[in-house]
N, C-alpha and C positions, 0 to 999 in steps of 0.2 A: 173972876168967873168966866168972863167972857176968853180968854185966854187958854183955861183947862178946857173949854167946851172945842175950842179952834185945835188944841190938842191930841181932842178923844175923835177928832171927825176925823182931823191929820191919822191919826193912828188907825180909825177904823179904816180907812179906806187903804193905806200901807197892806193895811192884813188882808184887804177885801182882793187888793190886785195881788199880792204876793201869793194868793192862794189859787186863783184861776191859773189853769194849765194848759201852757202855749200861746202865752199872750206875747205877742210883740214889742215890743221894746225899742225903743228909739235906733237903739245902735241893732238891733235886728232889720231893722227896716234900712238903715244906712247900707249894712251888708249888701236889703237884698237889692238896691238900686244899684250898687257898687258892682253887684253880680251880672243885672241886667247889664247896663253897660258895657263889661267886660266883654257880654256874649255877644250882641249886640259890635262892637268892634271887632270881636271874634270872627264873628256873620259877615262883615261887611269887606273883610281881608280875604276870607276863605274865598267872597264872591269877586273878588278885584283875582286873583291869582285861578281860578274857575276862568274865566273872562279869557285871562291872560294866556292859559291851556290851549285854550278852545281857539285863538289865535294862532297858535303854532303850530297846530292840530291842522289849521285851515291852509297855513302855509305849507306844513310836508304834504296833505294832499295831495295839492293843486302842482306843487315840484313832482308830484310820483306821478302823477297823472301825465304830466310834460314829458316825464322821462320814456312813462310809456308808449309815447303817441309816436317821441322820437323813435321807440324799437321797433315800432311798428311801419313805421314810414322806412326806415333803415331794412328792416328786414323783407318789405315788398318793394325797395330797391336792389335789393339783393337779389330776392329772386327773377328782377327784369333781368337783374344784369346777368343769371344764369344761362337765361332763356335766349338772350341776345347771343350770349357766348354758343351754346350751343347749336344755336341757331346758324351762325358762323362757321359752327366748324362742321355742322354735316352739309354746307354747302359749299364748301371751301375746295380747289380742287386736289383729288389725293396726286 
């Protein structure tokens, strides 16, 4: 008796959770830590190569920035050196 009763509880409750809809289930829940995880490493690559961007990003900057400083110094050496030439040459005697 005690046996058929462990039975019918076993069975009612088979039918009790079988019939509830959207219950999670062990290997649903496996999924969804499996999922987190995954995103989660996802997340933390995306932000390692983000980083890594933003590093290269920093270095062309700061190179364009150098370069223009150079065209800048080059090109108001340039213009001394026009000014001198000319300079030169309207007092130069004809």
């Amino acid at each position: 008796m005690r046996l058929s009763g462990v039975a019918d509880k076993t069975r009612l409750l088979a039918s009790h959770y079988a019939a509830i809809d959207g219950l999670a289930t062990a290997d649903d829940l496996r999924r969804q830590i499996a999922m987190r995880q995954q995103l989660h490493a996802l997340a933390t690559v995306n932000e390692t190569h983000l980083e890594d961007a933003r590093g290269r990003a920093d270095v062309a900057r700061a190179a364009l920035g150098n370069a223009e400083r150079k065209r800048s110094r080059m090109e108001t050496e340039r213009r001394g050196l026009e000014r001198s030439a000319d300079l030169r040459s309207s007092t130069a005697p004809e």
